[in-house]
Short mmCIF file of the C-alpha atoms (twelve columns), coordinates in Angstrom:
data_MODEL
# 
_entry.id   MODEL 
# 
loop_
_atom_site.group_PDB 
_atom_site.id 
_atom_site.type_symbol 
_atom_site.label_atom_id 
_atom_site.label_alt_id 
_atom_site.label_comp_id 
_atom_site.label_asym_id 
_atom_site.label_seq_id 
_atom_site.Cartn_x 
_atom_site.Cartn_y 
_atom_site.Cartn_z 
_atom_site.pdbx_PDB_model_num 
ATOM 1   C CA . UNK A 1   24.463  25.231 45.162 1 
ATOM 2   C CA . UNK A 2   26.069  28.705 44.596 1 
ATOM 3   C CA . UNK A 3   26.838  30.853 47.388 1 
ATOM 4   C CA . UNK A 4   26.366  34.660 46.995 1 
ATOM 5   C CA . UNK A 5   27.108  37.408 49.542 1 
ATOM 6   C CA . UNK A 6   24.890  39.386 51.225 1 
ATOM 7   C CA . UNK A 7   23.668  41.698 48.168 1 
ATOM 8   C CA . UNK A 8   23.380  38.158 46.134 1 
ATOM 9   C CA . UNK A 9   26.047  38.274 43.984 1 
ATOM 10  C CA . UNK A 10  28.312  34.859 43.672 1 
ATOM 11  C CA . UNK A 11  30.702  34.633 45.554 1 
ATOM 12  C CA . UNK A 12  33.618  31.509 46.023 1 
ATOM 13  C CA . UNK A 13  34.122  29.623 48.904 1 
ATOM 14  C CA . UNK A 14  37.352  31.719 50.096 1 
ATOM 15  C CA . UNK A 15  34.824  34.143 50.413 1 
ATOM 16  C CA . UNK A 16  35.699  36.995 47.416 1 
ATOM 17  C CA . UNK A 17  32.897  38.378 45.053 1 
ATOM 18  C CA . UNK A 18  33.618  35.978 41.843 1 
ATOM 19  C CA . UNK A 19  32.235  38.509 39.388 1 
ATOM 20  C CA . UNK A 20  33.194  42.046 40.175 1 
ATOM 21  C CA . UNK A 21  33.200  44.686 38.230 1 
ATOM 22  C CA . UNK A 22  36.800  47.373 37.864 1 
ATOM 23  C CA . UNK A 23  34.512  49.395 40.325 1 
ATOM 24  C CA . UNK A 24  34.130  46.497 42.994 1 
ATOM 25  C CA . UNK A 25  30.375  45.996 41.973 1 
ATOM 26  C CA . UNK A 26  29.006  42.295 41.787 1 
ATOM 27  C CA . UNK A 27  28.311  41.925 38.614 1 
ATOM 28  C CA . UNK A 28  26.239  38.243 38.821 1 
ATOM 29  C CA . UNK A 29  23.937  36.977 40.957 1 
ATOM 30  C CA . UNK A 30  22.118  33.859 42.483 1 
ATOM 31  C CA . UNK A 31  18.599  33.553 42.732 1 
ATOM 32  C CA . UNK A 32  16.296  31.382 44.159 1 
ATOM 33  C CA . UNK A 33  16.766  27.684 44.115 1 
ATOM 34  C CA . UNK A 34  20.446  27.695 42.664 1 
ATOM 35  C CA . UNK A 35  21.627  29.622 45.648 1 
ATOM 36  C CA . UNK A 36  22.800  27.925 48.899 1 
ATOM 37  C CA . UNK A 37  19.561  29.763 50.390 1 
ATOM 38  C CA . UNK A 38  22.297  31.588 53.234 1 
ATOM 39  C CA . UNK A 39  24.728  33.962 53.552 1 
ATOM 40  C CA . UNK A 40  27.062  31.620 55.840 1 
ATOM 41  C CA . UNK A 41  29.086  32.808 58.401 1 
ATOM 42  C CA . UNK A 42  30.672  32.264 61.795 1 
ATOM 43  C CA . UNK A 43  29.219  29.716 64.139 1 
ATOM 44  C CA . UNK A 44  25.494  27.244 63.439 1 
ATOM 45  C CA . UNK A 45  23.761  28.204 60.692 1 
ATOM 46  C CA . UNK A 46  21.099  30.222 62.876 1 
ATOM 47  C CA . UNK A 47  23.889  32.476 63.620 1 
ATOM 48  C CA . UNK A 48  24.783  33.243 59.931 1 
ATOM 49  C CA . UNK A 49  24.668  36.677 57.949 1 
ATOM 50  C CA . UNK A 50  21.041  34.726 57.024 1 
ATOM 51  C CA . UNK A 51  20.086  32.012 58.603 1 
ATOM 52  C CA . UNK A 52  19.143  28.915 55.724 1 
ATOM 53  C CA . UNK A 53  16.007  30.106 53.950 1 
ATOM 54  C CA . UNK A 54  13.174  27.793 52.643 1 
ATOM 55  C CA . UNK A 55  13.331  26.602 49.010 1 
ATOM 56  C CA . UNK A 56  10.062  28.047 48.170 1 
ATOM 57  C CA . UNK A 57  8.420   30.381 45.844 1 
ATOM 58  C CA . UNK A 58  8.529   33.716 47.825 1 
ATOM 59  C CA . UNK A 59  12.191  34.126 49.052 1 
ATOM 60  C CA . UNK A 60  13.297  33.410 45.676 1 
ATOM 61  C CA . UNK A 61  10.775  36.401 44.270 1 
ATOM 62  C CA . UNK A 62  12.221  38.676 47.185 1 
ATOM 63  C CA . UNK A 63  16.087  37.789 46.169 1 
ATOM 64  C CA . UNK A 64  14.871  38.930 42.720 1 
ATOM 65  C CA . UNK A 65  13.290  42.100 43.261 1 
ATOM 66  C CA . UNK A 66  16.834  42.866 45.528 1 
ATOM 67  C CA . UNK A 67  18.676  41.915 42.698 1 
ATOM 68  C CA . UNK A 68  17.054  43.748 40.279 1 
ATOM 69  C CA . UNK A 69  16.852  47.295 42.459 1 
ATOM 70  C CA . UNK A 70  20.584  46.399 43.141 1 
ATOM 71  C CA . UNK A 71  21.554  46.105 39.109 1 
ATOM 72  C CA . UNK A 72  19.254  49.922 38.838 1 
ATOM 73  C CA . UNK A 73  21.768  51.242 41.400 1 
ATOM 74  C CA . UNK A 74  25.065  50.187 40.508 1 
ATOM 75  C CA . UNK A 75  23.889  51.228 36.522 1 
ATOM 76  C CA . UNK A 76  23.078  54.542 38.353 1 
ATOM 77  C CA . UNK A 77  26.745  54.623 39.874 1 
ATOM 78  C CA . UNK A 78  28.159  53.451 37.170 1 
ATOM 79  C CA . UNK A 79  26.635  54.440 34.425 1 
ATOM 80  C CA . UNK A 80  25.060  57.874 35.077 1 
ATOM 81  C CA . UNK A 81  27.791  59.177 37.567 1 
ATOM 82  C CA . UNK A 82  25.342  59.487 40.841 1 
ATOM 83  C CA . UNK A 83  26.648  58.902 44.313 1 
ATOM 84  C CA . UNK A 84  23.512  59.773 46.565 1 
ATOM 85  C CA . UNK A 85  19.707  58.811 45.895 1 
ATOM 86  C CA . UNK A 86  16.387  61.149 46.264 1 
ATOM 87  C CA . UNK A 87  16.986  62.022 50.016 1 
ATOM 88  C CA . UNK A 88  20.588  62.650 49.626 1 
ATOM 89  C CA . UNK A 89  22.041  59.220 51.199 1 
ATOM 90  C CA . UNK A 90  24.510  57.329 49.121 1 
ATOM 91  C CA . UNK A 91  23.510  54.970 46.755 1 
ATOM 92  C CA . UNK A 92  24.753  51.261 47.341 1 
ATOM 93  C CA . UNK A 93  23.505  47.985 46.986 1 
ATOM 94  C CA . UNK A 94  21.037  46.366 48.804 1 
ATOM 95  C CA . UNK A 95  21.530  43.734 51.002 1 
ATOM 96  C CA . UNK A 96  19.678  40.396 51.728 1 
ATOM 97  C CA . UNK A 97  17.603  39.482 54.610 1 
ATOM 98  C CA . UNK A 98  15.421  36.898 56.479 1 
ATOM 99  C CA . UNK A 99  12.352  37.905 54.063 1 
ATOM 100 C CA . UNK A 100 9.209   37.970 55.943 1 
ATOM 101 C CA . UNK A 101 7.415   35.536 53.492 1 
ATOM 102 C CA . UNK A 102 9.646   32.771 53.704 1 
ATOM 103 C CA . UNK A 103 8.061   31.398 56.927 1 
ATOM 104 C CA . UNK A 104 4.744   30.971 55.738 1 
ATOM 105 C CA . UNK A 105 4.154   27.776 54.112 1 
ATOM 106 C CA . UNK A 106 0.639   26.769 52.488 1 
ATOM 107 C CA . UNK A 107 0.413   23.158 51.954 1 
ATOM 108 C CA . UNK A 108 -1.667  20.715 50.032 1 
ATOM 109 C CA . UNK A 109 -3.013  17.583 51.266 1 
ATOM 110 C CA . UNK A 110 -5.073  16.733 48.645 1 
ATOM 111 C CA . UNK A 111 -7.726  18.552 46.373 1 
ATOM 112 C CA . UNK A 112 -9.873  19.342 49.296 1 
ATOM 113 C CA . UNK A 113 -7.200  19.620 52.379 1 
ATOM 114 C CA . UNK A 114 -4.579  21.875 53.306 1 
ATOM 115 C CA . UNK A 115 -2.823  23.437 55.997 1 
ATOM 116 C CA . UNK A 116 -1.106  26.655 56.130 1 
ATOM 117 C CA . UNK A 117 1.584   27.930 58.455 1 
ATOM 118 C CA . UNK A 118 2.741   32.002 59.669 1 
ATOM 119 C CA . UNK A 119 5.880   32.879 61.508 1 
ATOM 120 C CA . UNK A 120 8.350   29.916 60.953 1 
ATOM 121 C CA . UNK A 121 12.303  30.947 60.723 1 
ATOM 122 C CA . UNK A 122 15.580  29.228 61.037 1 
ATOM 123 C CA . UNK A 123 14.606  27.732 64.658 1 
ATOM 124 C CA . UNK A 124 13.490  24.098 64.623 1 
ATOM 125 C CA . UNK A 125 9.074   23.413 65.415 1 
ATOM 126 C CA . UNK A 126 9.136   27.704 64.636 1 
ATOM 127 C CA . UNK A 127 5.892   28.525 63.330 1 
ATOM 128 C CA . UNK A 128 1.854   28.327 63.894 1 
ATOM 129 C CA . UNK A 129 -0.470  26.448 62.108 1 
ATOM 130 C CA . UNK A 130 -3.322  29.190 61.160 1 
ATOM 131 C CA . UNK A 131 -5.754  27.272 58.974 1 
ATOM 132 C CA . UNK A 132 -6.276  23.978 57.971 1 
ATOM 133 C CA . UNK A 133 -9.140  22.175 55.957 1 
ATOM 134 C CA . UNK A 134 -10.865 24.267 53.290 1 
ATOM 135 C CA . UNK A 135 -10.215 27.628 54.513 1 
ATOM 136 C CA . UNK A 136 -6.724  26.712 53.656 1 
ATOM 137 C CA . UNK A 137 -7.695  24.991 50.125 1 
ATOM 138 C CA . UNK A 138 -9.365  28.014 49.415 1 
ATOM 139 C CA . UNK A 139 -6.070  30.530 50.537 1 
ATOM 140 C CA . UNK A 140 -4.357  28.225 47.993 1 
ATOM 141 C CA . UNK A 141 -6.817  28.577 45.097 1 
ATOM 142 C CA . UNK A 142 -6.642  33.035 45.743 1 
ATOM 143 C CA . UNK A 143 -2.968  32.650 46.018 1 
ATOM 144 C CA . UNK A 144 -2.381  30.487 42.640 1 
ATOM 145 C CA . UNK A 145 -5.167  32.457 40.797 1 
ATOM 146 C CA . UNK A 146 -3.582  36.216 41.433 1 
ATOM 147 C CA . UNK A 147 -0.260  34.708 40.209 1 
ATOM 148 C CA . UNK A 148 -1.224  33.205 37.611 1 
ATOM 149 C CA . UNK A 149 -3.363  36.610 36.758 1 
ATOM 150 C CA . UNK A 150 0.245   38.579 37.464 1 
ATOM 151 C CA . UNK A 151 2.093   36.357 35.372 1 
ATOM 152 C CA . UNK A 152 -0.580  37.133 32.343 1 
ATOM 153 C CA . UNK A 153 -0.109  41.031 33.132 1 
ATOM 154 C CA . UNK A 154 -3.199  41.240 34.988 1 
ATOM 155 C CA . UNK A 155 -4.039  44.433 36.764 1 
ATOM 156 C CA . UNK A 156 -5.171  42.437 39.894 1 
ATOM 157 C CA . UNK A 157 -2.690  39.882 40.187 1 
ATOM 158 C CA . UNK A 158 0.165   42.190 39.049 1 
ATOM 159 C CA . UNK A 159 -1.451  44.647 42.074 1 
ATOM 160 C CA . UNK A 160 -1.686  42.198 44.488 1 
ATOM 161 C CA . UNK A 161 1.845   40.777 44.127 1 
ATOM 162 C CA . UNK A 162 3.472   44.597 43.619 1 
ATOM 163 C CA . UNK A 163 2.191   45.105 47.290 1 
ATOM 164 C CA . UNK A 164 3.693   42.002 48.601 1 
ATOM 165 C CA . UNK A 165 7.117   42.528 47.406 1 
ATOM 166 C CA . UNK A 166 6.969   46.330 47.802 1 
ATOM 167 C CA . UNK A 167 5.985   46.386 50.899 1 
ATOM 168 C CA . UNK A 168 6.261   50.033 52.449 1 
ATOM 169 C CA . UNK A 169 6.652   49.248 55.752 1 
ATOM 170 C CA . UNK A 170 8.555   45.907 57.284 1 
ATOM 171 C CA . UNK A 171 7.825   45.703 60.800 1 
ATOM 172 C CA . UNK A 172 9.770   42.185 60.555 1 
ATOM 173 C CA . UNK A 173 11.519  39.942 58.929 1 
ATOM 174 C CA . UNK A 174 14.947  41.757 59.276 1 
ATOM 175 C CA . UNK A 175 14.313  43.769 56.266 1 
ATOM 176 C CA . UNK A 176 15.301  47.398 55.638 1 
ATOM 177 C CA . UNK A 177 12.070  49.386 57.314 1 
ATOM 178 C CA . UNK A 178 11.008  51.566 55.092 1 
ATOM 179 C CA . UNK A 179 10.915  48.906 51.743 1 
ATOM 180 C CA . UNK A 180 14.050  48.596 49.050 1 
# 
């Protein structure tokens, strides 16, 4: 796996940004499954920058959407010359987190069983099975239909999907507060 720092850009395993640019900018990144999936540190893994992060769908979606405001800022930096955003704070990177998502887990157990699962992190048994049977087949079939409608440009899916990852308002997940 590749490890990246905390904005996602690779990094070796002495710990220096591999890519940088002559402005100390990351200039690649790792997202999704080829990352490690942490930002390791000092001590067990739940004591790391981020804790080990499921190999799912979502956290990889949520790295990308991180990367991608992080390449807009450094080509505003860079590129145009600007050193504070909208409200007058400076403009760097942003950094990766637990996202909120990545503990929630819907599961198929065949075409007419599931089960799916909120608030699970980096501690062992975390997490709280919310719905099982076919109240969770049916959570499946909305979740696969709006993104396969976002991933054909349509207005609900692509709606839908902008609100998860755009969030305005993280009241967990150790995400900035007030969205990227």
């Amino acid at each position: 796996w590749i490890l990246m720092d905390m904005t996602l850009a690779v990094k070796r395993q002495s710990g220096e940004v591999w890519s940088t640019d002559e402005f100390g900018f990351g200039r690649i990144y790792a997202v999704g499954d080829c990352n490690y999936g942490a930002v390791d540190g000092a001590g067990a893994p739940g004591e790391w920058l981020v804790p080990p992060i499921p190999k799912i769908s979502y956290p990889g979606e949520e790295q990308a959407v991180i990367v991608a405001r992080n390449i807009r800022t450094i080509d505003d930096i860079v590129c145009n010359g600007r050193a504070k955003g909208a409200f007058g704070r400076p403009l760097r990177p942003k950094t990766m987190h637990w996202p909120w998502g990545a503990g929630m887990f819907a599961t198929s157990l065949g075409p007419h069983d599931a089960c799916f699962v909120a608030g699970a992190h980096w501690v062992k048994s975390s997490g709280v099975m919310c719905l099982w049977g076919s109240l969770a087949c049916l959570q499946k079939e909305v979740i696969e239909a709006s993104k396969v409608n976002e991933c054909a440009h349509g207005r609900i899916g692509r709606a839908v999907w902008h609100l998860v990852h755009h969030t305005p308002v993280h009241l967990f997940g150790g995400g900035p507060r007030w969205g990227y």
